[in-house]
Each structure stands twice: as structure tokens, then as C-alpha cells.
N, CA, C and O atoms as a DFTB+ gen file, in Angstrom:
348 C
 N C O
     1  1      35.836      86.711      27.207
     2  2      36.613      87.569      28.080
     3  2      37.305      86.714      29.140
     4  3      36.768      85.849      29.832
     5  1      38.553      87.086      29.156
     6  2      39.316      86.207      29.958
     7  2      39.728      86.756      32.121
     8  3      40.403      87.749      32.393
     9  1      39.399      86.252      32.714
    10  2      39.989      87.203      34.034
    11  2      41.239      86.326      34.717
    12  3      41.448      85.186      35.131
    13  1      42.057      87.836      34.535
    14  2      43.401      87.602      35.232
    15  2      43.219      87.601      36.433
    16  3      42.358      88.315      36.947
    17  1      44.152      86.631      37.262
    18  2      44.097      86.662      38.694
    19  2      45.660      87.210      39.151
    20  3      46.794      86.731      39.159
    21  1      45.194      88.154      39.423
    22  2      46.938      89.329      40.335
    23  2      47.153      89.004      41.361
    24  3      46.199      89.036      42.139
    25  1      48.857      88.405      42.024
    26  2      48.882      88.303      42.902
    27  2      48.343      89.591      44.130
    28  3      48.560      90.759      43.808
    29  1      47.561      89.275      45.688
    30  2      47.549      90.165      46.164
    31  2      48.562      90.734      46.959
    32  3      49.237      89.885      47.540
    33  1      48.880      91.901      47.166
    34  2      50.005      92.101      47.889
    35  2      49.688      92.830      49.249
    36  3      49.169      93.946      49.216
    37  1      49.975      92.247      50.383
    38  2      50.198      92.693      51.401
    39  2      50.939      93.065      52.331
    40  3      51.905      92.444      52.772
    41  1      50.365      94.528      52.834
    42  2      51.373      94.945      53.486
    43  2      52.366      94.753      54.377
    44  3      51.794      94.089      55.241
    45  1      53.496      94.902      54.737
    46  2      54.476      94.533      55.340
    47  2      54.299      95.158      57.052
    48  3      53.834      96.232      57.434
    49  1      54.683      94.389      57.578
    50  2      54.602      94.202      59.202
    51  2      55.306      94.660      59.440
    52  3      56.270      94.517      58.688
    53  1      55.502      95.616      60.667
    54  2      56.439      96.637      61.097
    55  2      58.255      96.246      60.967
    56  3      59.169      97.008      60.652
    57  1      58.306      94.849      61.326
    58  2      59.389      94.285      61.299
    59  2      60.273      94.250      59.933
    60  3      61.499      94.135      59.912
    61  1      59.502      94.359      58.900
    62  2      59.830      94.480      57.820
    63  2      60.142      92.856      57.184
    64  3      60.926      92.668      56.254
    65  1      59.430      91.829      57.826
    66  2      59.540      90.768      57.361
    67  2      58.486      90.361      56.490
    68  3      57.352      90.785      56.715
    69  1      58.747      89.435      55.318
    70  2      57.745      89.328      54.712
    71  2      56.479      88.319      55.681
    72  3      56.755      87.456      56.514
    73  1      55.196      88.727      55.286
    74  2      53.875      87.718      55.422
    75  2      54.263      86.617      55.233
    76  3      54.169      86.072      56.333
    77  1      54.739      85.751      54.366
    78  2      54.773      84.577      53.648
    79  2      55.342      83.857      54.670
    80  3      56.281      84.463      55.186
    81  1      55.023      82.381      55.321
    82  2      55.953      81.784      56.596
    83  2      57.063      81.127      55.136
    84  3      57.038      81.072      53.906
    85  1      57.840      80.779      56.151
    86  2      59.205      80.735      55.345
    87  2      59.122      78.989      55.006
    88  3      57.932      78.707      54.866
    89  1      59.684      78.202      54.897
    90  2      59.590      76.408      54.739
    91  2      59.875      76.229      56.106
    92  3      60.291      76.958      57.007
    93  1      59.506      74.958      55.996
    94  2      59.662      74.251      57.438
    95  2      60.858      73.957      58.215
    96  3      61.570      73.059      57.767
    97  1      61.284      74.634      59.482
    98  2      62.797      73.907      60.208
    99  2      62.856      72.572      59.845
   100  3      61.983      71.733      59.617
   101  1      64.335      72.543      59.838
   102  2      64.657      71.297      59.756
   103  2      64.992      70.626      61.097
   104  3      65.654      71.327      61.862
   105  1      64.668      69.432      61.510
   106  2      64.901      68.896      62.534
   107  2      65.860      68.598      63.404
   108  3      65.741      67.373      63.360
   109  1      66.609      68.761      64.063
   110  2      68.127      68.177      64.755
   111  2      67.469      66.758      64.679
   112  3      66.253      66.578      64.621
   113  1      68.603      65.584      64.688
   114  2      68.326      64.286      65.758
   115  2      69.002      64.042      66.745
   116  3      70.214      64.004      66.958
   117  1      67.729      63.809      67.595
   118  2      68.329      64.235      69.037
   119  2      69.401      62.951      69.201
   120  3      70.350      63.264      69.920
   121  1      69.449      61.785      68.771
   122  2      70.481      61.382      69.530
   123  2      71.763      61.719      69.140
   124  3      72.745      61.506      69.851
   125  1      71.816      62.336      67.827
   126  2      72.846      62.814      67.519
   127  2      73.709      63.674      67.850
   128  3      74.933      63.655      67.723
   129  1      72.691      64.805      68.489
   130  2      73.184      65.790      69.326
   131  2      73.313      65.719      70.877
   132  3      73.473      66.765      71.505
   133  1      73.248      64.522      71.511
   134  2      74.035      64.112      72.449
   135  2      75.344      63.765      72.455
   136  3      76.287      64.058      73.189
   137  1      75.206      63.010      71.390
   138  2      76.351      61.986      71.271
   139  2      77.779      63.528      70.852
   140  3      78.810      63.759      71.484
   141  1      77.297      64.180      69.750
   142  2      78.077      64.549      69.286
   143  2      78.106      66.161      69.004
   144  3      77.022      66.706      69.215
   145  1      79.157      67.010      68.564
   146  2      79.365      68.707      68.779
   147  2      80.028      68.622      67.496
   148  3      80.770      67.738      67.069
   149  1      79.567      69.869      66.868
   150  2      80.588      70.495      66.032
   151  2      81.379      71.566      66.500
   152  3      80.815      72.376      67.235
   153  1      82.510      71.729      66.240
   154  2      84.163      72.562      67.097
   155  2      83.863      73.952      66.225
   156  3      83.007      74.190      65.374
   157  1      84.783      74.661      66.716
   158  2      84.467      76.144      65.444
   159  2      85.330      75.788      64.227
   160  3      85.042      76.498      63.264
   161  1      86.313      74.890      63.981
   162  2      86.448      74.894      62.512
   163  2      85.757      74.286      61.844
   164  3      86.117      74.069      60.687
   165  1      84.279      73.694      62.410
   166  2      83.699      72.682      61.509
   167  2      83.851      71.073      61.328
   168  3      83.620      70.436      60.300
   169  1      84.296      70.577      62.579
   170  2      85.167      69.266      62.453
   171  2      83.466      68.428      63.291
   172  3      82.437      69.095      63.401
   173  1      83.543      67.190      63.684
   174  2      83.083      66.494      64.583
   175  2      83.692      66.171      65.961
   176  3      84.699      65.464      66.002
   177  1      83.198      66.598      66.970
   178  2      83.871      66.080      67.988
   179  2      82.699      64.783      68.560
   180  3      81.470      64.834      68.511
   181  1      83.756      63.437      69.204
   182  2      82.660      62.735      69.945
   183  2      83.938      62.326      70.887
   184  3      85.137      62.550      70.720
   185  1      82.950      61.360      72.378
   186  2      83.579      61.451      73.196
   187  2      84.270      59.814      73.062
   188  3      83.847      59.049      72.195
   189  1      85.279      59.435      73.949
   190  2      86.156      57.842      73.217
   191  2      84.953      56.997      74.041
   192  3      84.223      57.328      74.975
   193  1      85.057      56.006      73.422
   194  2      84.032      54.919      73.761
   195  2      84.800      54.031      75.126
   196  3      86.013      53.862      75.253
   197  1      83.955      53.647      75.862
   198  2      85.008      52.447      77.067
   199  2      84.720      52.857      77.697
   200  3      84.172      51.858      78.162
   201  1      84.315      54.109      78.860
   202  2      84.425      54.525      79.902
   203  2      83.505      54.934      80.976
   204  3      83.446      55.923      81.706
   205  1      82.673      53.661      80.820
   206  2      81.419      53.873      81.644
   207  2      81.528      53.056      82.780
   208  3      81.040      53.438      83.843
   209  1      82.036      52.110      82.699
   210  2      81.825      50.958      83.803
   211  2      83.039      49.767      83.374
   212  3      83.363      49.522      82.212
   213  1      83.454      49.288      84.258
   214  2      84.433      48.095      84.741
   215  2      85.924      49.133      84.729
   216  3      86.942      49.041      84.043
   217  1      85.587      49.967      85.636
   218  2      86.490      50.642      85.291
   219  2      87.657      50.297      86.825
   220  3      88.280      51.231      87.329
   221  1      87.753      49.069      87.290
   222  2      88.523      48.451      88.144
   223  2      89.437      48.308      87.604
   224  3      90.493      48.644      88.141
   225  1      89.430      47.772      86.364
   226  2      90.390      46.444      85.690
   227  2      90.894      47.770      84.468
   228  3      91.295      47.129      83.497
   229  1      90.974      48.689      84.274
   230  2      91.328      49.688      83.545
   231  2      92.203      50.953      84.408
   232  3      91.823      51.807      85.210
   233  1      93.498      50.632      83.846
   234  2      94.275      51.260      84.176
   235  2      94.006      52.703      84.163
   236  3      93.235      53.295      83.408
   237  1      95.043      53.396      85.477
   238  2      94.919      55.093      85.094
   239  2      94.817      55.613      84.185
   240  3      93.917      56.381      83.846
   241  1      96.008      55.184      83.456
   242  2      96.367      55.780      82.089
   243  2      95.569      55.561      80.879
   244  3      95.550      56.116      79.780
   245  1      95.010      54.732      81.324
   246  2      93.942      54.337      80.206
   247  2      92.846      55.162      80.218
   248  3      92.521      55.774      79.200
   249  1      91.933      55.295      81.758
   250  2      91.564      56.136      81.824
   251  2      91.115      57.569      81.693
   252  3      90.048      58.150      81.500
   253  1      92.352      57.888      81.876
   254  2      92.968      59.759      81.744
   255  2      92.834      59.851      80.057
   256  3      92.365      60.882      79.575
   257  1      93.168      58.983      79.368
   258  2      93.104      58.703      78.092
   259  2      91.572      59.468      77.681
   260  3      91.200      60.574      77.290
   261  1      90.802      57.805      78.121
   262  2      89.453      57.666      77.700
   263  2      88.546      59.344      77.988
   264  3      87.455      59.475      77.433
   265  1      89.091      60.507      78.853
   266  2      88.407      61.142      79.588
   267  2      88.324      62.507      78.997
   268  3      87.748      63.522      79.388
   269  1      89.421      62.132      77.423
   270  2      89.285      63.345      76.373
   271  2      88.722      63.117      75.388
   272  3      88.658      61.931      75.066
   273  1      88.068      64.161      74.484
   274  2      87.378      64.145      73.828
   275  2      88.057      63.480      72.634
   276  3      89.280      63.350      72.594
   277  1      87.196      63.036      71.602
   278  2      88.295      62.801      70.171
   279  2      87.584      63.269      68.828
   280  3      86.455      63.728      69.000
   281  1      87.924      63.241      67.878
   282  2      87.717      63.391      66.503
   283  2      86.817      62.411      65.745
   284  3      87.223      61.252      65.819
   285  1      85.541      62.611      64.936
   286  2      85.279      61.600      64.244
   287  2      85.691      61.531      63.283
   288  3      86.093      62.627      62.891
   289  1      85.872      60.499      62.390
   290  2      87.049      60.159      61.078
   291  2      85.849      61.181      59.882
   292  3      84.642      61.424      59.865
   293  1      86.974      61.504      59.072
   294  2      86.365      62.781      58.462
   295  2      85.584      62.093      57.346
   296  3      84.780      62.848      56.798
   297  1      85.622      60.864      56.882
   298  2      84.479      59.828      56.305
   299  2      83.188      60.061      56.800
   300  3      82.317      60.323      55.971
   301  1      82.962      60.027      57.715
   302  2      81.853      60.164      58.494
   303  2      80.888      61.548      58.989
   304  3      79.751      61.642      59.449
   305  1      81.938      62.527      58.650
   306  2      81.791      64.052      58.982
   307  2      80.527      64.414      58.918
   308  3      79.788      64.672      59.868
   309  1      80.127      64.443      57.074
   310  2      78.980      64.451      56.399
   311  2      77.923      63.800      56.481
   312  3      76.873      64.173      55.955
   313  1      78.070      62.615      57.228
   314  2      76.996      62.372      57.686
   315  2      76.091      62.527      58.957
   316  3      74.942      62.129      59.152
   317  1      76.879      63.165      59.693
   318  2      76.865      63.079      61.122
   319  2      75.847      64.868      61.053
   320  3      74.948      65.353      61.740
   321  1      76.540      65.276      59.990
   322  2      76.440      66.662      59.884
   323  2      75.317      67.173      59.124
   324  3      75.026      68.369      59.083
   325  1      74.559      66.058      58.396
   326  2      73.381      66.000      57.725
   327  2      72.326      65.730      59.053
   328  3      71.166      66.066      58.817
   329  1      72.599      65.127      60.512
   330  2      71.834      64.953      61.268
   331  2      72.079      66.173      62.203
   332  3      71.662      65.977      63.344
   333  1      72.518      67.096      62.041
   334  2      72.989      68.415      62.956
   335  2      72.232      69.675      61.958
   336  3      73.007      70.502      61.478
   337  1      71.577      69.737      61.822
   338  2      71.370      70.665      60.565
   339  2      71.718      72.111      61.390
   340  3      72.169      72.993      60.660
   341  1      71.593      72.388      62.547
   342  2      71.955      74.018      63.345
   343  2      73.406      73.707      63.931
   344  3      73.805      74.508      64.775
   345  1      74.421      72.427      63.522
   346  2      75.207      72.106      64.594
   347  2      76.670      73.199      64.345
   348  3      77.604      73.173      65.146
């Protein structure tokens, strides 16, 4: 004689969510999400590099430049975006 084992089924929680926990979050990396934002069409934004210090010898215009945001090259998108998993 053979015994079957039936899954058991339990009842559902007011919420109507199942019992079962779901897989594990996936992690952000945090330095990634300093450094960098995703825009609402889905692009990468990061900020221009240069503009922390010696900023004597660096013109206005250079400046005013450095002080907008820019684009990361869309090579790179996917990867940036594999470290954003909620971004």
C-alpha cells in the first residue's frame, strides 16, 4: 500500500494574499544609487565628473557646464540598470 502525500492547503489571510513568502528582494547597490537615477523614459542619468575641487583655475563657463546633469552612454545603460533593480 502506497501513501500519497496532498499538498496542504491553507487558508487565505484576510488580505487575500497568498501564505507562501514570495523569493527574496533583490538588492539595490548602494553605490550605484548615489552615483546614479533613472529619468521616466528609462534612460541613465549621472552627474559630469570635474567639479569638486580646484575649482579656481576653472572657468565660469566651464563650471555652469559641469553643474548639469548628463546622460550615460546607452552601452552602459544595462549595466548600470542590472545594479538598480527598483531604479
Amino acid at each position: 500500500m502506497t501513501v500519497r502525500s496532498f499538498p496542504i492547503i491553507l487558508p487565505r489571510p484576510p488580505s487575500g494574499r497568498p501564505l507562501l513568502a514570495a523569493m527574496p528582494k533583490m538588492k539595490t547597490h548602494k553605490a550605484a544609487s548615489k552615483r546614479f537615477r533613472v529619468s521616466g523614459k528609462g534612460r541613465v542619468r549621472r552627474p559630469k565628473a570635474g567639479g569638486n575641487h580646484g575649482m579656481q583655475e576653472k572657468s565660469r563657463k566651464r563650471l555652469r557646464r559641469l553643474r548639469k546633469n548628463d546622460m550615460v552612454d546607452s552601452t552602459m545603460q544595462k549595466h548600470i540598470k542590472r545594479l538598480l533593480p527598483y531604479g
